[in-house]
C-alpha positions as CSV (number, residue, x, y, z in Angstrom):
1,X,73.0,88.4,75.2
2,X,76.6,88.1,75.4
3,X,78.2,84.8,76.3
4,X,80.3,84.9,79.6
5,X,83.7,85.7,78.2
6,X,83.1,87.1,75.2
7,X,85.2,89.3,74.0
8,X,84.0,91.9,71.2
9,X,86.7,94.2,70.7
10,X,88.2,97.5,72.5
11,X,85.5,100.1,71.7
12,X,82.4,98.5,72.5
13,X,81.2,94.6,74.1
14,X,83.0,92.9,76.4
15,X,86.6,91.8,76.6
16,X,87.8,88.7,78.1
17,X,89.5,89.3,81.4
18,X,90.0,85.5,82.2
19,X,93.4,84.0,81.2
20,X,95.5,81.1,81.8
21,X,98.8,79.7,80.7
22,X,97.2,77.1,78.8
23,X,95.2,79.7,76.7
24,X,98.0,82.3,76.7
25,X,99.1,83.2,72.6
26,X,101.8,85.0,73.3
27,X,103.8,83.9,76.5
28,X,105.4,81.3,77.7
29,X,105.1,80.4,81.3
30,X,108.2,78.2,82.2
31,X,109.1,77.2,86.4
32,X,112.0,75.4,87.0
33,X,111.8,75.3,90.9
34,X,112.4,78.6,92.6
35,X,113.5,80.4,89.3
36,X,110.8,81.1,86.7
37,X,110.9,82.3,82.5
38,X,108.5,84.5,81.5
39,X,109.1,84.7,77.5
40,X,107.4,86.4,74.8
41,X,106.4,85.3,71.9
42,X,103.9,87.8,70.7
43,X,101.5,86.1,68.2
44,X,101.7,88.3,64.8
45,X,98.3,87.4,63.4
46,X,96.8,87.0,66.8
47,X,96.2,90.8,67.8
48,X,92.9,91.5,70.1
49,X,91.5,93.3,66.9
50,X,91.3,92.9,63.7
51,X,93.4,95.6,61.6
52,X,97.1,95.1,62.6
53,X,99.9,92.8,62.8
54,X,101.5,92.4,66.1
55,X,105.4,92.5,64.3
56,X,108.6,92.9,66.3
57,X,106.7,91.3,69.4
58,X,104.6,94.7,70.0
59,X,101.4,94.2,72.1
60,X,98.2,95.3,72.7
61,X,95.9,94.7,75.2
62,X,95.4,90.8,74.5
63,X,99.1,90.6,75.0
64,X,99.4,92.7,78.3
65,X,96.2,90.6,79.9
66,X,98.1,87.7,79.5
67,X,101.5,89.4,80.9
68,X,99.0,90.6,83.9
69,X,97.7,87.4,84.8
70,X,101.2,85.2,84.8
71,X,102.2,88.0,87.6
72,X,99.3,87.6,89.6
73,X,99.5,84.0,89.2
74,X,103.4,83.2,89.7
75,X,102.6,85.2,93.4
76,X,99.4,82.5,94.1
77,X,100.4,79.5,92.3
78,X,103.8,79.8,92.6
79,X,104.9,80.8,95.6
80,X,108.0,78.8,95.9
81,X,109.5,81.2,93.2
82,X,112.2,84.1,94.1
83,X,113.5,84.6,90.7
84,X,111.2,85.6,87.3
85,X,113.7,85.8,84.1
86,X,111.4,88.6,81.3
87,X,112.9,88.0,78.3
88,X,111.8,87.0,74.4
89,X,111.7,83.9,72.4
90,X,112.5,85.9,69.7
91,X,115.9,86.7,68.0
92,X,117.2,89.9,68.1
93,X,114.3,91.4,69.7
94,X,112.7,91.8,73.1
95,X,110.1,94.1,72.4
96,X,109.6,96.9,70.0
97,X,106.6,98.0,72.4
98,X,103.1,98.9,72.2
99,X,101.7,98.5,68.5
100,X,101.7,101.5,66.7
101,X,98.6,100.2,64.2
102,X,96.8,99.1,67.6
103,X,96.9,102.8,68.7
104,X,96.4,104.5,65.5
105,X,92.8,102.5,65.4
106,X,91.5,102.8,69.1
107,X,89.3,105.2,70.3
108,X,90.9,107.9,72.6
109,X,89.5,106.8,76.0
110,X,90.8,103.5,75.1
111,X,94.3,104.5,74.3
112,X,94.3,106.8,77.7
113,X,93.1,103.2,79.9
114,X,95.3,101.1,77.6
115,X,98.3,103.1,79.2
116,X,96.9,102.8,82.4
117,X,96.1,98.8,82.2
118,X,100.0,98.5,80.9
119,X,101.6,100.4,83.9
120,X,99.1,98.9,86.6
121,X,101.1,95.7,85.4
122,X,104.5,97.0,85.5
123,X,103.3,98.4,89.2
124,X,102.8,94.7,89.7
125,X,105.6,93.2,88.8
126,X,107.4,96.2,91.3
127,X,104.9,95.4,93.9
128,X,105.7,90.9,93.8
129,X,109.7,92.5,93.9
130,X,108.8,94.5,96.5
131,X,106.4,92.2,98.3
132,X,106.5,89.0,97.6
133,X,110.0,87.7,96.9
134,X,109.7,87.2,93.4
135,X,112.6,89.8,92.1
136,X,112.3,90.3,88.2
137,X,114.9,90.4,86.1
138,X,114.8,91.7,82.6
139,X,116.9,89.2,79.9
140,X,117.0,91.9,76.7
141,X,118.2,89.3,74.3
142,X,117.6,91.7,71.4
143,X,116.1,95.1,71.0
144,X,113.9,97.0,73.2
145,X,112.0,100.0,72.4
146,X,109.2,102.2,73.7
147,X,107.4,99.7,76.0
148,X,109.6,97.3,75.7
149,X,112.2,99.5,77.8
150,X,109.6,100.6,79.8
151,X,108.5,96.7,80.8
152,X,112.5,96.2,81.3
153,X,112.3,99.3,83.7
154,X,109.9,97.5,85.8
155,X,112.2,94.6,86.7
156,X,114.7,95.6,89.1
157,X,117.7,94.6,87.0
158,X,118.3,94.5,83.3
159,X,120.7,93.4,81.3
160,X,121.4,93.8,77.5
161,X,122.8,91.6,75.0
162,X,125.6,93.0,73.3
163,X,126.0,91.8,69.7
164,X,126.4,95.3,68.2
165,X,122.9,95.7,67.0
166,X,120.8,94.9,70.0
167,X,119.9,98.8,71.7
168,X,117.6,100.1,74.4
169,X,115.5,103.0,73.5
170,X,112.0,105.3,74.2
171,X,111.6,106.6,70.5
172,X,108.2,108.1,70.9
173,X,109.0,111.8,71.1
174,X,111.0,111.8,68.2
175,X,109.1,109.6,66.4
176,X,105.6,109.5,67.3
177,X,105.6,112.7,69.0
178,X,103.7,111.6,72.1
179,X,105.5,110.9,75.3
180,X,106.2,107.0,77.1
181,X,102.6,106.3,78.4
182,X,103.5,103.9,80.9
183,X,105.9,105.4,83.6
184,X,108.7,105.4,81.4
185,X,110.4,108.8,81.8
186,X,109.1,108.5,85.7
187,X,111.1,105.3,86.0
188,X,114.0,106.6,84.7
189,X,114.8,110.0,86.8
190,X,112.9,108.1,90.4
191,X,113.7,104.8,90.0
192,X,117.0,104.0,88.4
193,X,118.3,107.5,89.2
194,X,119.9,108.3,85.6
195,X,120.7,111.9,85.7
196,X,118.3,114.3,84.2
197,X,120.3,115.9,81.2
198,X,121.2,112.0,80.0
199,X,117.4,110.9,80.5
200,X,117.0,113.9,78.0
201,X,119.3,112.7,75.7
202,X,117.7,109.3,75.9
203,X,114.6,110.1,75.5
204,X,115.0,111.7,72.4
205,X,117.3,109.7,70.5
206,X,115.0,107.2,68.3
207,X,117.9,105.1,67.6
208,X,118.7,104.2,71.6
209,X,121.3,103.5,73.1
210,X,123.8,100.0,72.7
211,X,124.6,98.2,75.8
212,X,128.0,100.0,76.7
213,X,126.5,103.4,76.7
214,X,123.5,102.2,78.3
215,X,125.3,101.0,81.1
216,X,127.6,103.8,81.2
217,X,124.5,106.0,82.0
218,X,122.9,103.5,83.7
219,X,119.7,102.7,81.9
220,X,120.9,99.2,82.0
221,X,122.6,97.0,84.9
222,X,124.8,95.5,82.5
223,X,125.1,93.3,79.4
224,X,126.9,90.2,77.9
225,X,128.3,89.1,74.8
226,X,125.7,86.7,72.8
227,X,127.5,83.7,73.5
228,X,127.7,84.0,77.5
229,X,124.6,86.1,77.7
230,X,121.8,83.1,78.3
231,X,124.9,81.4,81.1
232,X,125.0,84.7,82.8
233,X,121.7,85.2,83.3
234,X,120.8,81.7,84.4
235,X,123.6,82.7,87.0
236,X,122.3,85.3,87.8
237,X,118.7,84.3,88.9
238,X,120.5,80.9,90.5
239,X,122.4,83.1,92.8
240,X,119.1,85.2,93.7
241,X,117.0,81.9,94.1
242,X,119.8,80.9,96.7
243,X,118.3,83.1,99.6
244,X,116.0,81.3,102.1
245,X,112.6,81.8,102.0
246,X,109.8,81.1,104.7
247,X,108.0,80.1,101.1
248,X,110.5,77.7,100.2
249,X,107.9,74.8,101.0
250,X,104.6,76.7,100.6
251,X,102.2,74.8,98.4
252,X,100.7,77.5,95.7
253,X,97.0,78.3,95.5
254,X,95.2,77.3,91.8
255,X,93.3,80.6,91.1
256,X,90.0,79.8,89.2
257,X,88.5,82.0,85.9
258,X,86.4,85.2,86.6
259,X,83.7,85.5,84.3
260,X,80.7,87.2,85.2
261,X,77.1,86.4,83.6
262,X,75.6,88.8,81.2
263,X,72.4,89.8,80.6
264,X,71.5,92.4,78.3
265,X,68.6,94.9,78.9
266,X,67.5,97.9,77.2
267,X,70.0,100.4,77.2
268,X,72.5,98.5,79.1
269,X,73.9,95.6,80.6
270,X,74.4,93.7,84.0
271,X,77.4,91.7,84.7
272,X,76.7,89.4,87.8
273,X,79.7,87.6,89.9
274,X,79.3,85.4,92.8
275,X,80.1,89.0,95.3
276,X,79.7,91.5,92.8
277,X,77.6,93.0,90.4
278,X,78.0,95.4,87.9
279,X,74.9,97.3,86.2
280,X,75.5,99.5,83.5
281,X,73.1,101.9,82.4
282,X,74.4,102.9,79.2
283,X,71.9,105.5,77.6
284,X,72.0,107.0,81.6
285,X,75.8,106.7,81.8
286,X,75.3,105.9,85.5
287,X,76.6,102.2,86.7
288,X,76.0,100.6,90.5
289,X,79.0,98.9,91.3
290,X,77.7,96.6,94.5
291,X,79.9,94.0,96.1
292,X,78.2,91.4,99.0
293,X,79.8,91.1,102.1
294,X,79.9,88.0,103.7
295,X,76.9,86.6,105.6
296,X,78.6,84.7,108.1
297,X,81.8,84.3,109.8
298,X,84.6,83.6,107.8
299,X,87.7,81.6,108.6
300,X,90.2,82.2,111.1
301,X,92.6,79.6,111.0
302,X,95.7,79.6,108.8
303,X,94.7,75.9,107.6
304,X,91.1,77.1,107.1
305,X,92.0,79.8,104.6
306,X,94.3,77.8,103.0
307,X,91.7,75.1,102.8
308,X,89.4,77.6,100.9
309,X,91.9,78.7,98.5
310,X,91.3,80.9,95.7
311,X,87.3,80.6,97.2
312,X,88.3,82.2,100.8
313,X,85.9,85.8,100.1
314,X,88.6,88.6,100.6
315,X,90.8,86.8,97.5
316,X,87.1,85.7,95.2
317,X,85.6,89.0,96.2
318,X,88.2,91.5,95.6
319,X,89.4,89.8,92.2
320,X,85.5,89.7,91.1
321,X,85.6,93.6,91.8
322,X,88.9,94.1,90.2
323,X,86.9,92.7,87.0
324,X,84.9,94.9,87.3
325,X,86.9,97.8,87.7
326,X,88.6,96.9,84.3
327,X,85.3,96.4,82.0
328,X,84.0,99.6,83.4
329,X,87.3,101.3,82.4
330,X,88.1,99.4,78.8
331,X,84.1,98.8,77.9
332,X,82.2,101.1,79.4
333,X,83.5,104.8,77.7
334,X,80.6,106.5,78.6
335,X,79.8,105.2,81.9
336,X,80.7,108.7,84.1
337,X,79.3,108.1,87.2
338,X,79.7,104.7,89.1
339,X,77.5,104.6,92.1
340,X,79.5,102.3,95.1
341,X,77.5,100.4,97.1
342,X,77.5,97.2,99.5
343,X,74.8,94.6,100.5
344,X,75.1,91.6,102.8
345,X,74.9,88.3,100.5
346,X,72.6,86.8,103.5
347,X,71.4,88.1,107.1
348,X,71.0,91.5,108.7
349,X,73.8,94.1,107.8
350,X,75.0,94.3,111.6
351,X,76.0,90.4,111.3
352,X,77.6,91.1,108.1
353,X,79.6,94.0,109.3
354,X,81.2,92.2,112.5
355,X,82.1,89.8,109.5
356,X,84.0,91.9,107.8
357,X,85.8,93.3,111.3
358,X,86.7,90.1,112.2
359,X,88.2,89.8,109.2
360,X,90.4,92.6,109.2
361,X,91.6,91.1,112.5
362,X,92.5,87.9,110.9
363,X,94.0,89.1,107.7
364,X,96.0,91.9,109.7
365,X,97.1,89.8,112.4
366,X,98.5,87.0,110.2
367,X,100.8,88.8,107.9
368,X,103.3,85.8,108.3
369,X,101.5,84.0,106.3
370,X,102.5,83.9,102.7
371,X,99.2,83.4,101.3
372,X,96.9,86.2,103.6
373,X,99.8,88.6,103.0
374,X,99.2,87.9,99.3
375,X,95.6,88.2,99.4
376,X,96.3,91.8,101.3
377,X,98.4,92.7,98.6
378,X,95.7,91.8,96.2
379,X,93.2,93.6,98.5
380,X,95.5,97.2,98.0
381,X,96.1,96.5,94.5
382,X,92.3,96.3,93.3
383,X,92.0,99.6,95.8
384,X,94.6,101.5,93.9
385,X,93.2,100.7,91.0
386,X,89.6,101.9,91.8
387,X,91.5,105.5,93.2
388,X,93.1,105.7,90.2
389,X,90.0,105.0,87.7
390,X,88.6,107.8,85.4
391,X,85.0,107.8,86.4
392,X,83.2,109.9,88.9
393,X,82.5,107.7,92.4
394,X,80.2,108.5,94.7
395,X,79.2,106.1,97.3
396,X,75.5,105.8,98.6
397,X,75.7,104.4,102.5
398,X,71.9,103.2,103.4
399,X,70.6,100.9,106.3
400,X,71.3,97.6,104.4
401,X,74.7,99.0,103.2
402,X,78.0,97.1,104.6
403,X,80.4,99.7,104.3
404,X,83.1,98.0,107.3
405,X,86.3,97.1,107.6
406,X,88.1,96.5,103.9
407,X,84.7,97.6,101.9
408,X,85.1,101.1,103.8
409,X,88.0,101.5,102.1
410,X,85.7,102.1,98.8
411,X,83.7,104.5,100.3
412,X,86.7,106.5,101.6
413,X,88.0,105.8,97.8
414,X,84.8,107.6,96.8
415,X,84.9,111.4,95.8
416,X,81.7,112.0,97.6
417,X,80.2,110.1,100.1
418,X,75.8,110.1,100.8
419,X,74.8,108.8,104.0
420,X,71.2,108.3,105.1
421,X,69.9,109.7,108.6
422,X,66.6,107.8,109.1
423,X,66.9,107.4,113.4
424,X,64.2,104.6,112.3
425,X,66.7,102.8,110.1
426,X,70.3,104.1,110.7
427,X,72.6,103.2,108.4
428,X,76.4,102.4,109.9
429,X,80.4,102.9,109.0
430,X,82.4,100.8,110.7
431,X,86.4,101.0,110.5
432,X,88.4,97.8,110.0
433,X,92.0,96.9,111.0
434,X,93.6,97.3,107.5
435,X,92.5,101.0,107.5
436,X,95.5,101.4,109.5
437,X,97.9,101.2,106.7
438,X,97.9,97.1,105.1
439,X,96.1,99.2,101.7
440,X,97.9,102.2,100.8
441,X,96.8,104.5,98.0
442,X,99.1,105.3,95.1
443,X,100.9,108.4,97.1
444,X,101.0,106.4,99.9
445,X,99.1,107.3,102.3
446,X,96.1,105.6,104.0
447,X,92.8,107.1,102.6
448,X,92.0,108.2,106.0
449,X,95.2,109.8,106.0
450,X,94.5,111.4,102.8
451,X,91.6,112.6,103.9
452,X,92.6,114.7,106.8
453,X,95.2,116.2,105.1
454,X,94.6,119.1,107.4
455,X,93.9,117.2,111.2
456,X,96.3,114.1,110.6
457,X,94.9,113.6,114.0
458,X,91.9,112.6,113.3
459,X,92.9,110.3,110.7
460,X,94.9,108.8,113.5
461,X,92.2,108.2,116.2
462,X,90.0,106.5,113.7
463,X,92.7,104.1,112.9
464,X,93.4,103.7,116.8
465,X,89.6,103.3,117.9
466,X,88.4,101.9,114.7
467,X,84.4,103.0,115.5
468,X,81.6,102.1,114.3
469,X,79.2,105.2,113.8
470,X,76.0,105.8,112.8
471,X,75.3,109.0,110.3
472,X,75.2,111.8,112.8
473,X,78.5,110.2,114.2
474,X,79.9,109.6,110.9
475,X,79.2,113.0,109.5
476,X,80.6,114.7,112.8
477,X,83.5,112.8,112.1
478,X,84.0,114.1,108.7
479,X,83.6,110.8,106.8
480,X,80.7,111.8,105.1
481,X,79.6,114.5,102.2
482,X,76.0,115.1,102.9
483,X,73.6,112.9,105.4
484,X,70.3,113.3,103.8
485,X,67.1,112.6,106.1
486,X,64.8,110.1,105.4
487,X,62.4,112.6,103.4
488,X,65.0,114.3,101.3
489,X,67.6,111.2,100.7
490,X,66.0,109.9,97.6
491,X,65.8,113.7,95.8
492,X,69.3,115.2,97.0
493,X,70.8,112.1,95.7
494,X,68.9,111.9,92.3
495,X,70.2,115.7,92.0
496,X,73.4,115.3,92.8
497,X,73.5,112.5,90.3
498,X,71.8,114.3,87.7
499,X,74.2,117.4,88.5
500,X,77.7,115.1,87.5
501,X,76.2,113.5,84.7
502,X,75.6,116.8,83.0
503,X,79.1,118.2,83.3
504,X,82.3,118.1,80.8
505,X,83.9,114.6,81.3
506,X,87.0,115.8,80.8
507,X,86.8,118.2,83.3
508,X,85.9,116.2,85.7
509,X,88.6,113.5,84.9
510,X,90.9,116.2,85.6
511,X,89.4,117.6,88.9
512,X,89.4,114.0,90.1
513,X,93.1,113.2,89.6
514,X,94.1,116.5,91.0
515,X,91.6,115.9,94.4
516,X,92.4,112.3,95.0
517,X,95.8,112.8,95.5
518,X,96.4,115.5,98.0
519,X,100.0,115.3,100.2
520,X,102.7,113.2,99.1
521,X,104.2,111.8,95.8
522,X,105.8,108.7,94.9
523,X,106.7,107.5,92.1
524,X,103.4,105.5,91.4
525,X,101.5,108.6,92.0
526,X,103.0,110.4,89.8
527,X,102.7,108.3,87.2
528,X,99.3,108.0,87.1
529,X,98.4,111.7,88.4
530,X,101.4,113.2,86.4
531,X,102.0,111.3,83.1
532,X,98.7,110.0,82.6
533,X,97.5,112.9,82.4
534,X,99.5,114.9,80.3
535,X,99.3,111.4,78.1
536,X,95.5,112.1,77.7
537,X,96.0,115.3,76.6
538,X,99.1,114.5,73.9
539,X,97.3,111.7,72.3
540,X,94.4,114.2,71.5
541,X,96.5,117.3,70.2
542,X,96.5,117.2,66.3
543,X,100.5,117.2,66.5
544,X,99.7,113.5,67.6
545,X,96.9,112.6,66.3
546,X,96.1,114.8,63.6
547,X,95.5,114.1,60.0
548,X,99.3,115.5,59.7
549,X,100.4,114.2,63.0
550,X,103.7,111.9,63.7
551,X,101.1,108.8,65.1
552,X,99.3,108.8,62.3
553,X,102.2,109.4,59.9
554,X,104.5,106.7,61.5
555,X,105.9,104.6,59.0
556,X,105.4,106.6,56.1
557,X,108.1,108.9,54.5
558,X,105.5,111.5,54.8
559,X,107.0,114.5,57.6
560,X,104.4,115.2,60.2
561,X,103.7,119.0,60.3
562,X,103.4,120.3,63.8
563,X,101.6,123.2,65.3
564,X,104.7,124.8,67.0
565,X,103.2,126.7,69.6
566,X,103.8,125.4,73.3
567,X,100.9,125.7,75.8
């Protein structure tokens, strides 16, 4: 049996979700009233695995968990903050991004999440910009490559030290023939705007640009000689810490360690939370992912969920499940099918569903709060990343399910959706204030929105009425796949899961990103829909991977030899 927060390496075991400044090897969490420094100071012989040397301030995952949870924290803890300097403790270099050893010895499926885990950060770091007041600015005291530009893209400014070494670059098509595998090249055409025949140039020119160029085409916001360049920057972030802030005199909220217990069975494991729990059933490949709702009535007033703090069940609950969401993704390769389902932690599932209504109320009607806005924030965020995970989700909705207001939202996340018809023992869907629009999905749209693609209008009388419905009702109102009587639930929904598990994973992973995302694009969408996926299928292709390919030749004076066919 595996200690809680043990960590056993990429491909198999458990990694260690739970950090904290005091335990972080290769940051540096400094707050100097309403500016903070984030610097890094990447730990060479300190890399998750054994097998590489983090040089140059590369990272891996170990490194990006620790970036991860100083974001998340600086918008809890720290609220007083408007200004977070990203910048490196290191001479001459920022970052030279992620490390190339790290890569060349992970599995595949952990590269592909790896990616994923790094940009859900950066999407972080846009979303507290965006948000929560806290605008980022990147401090490139020295090189930045590869991920290291790509971090710098997420800020919202960056500027470059020019001492006529120190360059700006995304060197992995011409040198590891792969592509930027965390919403580089997105950020560079939708974001910052740099026209399309200079991103081109850019992106293909290993040696980068130096700050006058770079600013020229705008990849950077601008750059200072080395001896003005740490003066200008403190400037900088003074002059953006100047603007009021309703937060000025908010007292931050201490988040606590998630750690679930583990206890190994035959064939598997099941991680338990205080709300959650997570049973994986390796030799099936099938997991139940089952979050509690609350028993009771939860607090209303402002002081009350202050009082509660990082306890208060929307904020324990939905950082439990975003746990979760990450072991399944980073432990669990073979886990295909992840079966959704809710319980109520105490009581009858009616109580527990006007629970989690009233709770939508509250959360939805106090957004001018700074600490329920930040727990809604968190709400979307863990949301997003369930839509965006690459594992089959079908959610089972049963009498004792508690699939209301915020916990809907995972059923609506769901790519199919069972719902029992017993008139003995009807089971119940119940629509929450925040389905109106407090947790968008990557593209943006609601996930009633998205799907009624087709009758947008009945997306919108859901929202409006916010019903709760029984099966018949919820099937006639298209929120459910199949509704199963009482005498065929248990073998339509044994076939149907036998039916997933037995087809090609990677067909379904790329059926799923193309259905999820109907309508729209933004730039988060097409990160993960777009890039991510053509980054799964590059880092597989022997002209990447190969024996002969550029990732596994990097460093060596060895050419790679390409197939030159394009497909």
């Amino acid at each position: 049996m595996l200690a809680p927060g043990q960590a056993s390496g990429y491909a198999s075991g458990m990694t260690d979700f739970a950090k904290h400044p005091s335990r972080y090897l290769h940051w540096k969490l400094e707050i100097d009233g309403p500016v903070a420094r984030l610097l890094m100071n990447v730990d060479v012989e300190k890399g998750l695995n054994p097998g590489y040397k983090l040089k140059l301030n590369s990272y891996d995952l170990g490194v990006d968990l620790e970036l991860s949870d100083a974001v998340q924290r600086l918008r809890f803890e720290h609220p007083e903050v408007k200004c977070v300097i990203v910048s490196s403790a290191n001479p001459r270099i920022f970052c030279a991004g992620a490390n190339i050893q790290m890569l060349g010895l992970s599995s595949h499926p952990f590269k592909v999440n790896f990616c994923k885990f790094t940009n859900e950060t950066r999407c972080s770091i846009e979303d507290a910009s965006a948000h929560s007041g806290q605008r980022y600015i990147a401090a490139l005291n020295g090189t930045a490559s590869g991920g290291g530009y790509e971090l710098a893209a997420a800020c919202e400014e960056i500027y470059l030290v020019d001492d006529g070494n120190s360059a700006v670059s995304l060197p992995e098509v011409p040198l590891l023939g792969v592509l930027p595998g965390t919403g580089g090249l997105t950020r560079l055409v939708d974001k910052r705007k740099v026209r399309r025949d200079l991103a081109d140039v850019f992106s293909t020119l290993a040696e980068g640009l130096k700050a006058r160029r770079a600013k020229e085409w705008n990849i950077i916001d601008g750059f200072f000689t080395k001896t003005r360049f740490d003066q200008e920057i403190a400037s900088r972030a003074a002059e953006i810490a100047k603007a009021p802030s309703p937060k000025d005199a908010a007292k931050g909220i201490a988040l606590d360690d998630i750690t679930p217990g583990v206890a190994e069975f035959e064939g598997g494991a099941t991680f338990t939370y205080r709300h959650v729990t997570l049973r994986c059933d390796r030799a099936k490949r099938l997991a139940d992912l089952t979050v509690l709702a609350p028993g009771a009535p939860l607090p209303e007033s402002i002081g009350a969920i202050h009082e509660a703090g990082a306890a208060y069940w929307p904020l324990a609950a939905f950082r439990e499940l975003d746990d979760a969401i990450c072991r399944l993704r980073l432990d669990e390769e073979e886990i295909g099918l992840v079966l959704l389902k809710t319980r109520p932690s105490k009581g009858a599932p009616e109580e527990a569903a006007r629970a989690l209504v009233a709770l939508d109320r509250t959360l939805a009607e106090k957004q001018d709060d700074w600490f329920v806005r930040e727990i809604v924030l968190l709400m979307a965020r863990v949301l997003r990343r369930l839509d965006v995970t690459a594992k089959s989700l079908f959610a089972l909705v049963d009498a004792e399910s508690v699939f209301a207001g915020s916990l809907l939202e995972m059923a609506l996340a769901a790519d199919r959706v069972y719902m029992r018809n017993d008139p003995k023992s009807q089971a119940h869907l119940t629509l929450g204030a925040l389905s109106r629009g407090a947790l968008p999905m990557p593209h943006g749209l609601t996930r009633l929105a998205s799907r009624f693609l087709a009758s947008p209008e009945k997306a919108d009388a859901l929202a409006r009425e916010l019903p709760r419905l029984d099966t018949p009702a919820a099937d006639a109102a298209g929120l459910v796949t199949a509704a199963p009587d009482e005498l065929d639930w248990d073998e339509e929904v044994r076939m149907a899961i036998e039916e997933r598990l037995s087809l090609s994973p990677d067909a379904l992973t790329g059926m799923e990103a193309s259905l999820r995302f109907g309508g729209p694009e933004t730039m988060d969408s097409k990160i993960y829909g777009r890039l991510s996926a053509w980054q799964n299928w590059i880092f597989i292709r022997p002209n990447a991977t190969g024996e002969r390919g550029a990732l596994k030749l990097y460093g060596q004076p060895e050419r790679p030899r390409f197939d030159w066919r394009r497909t």
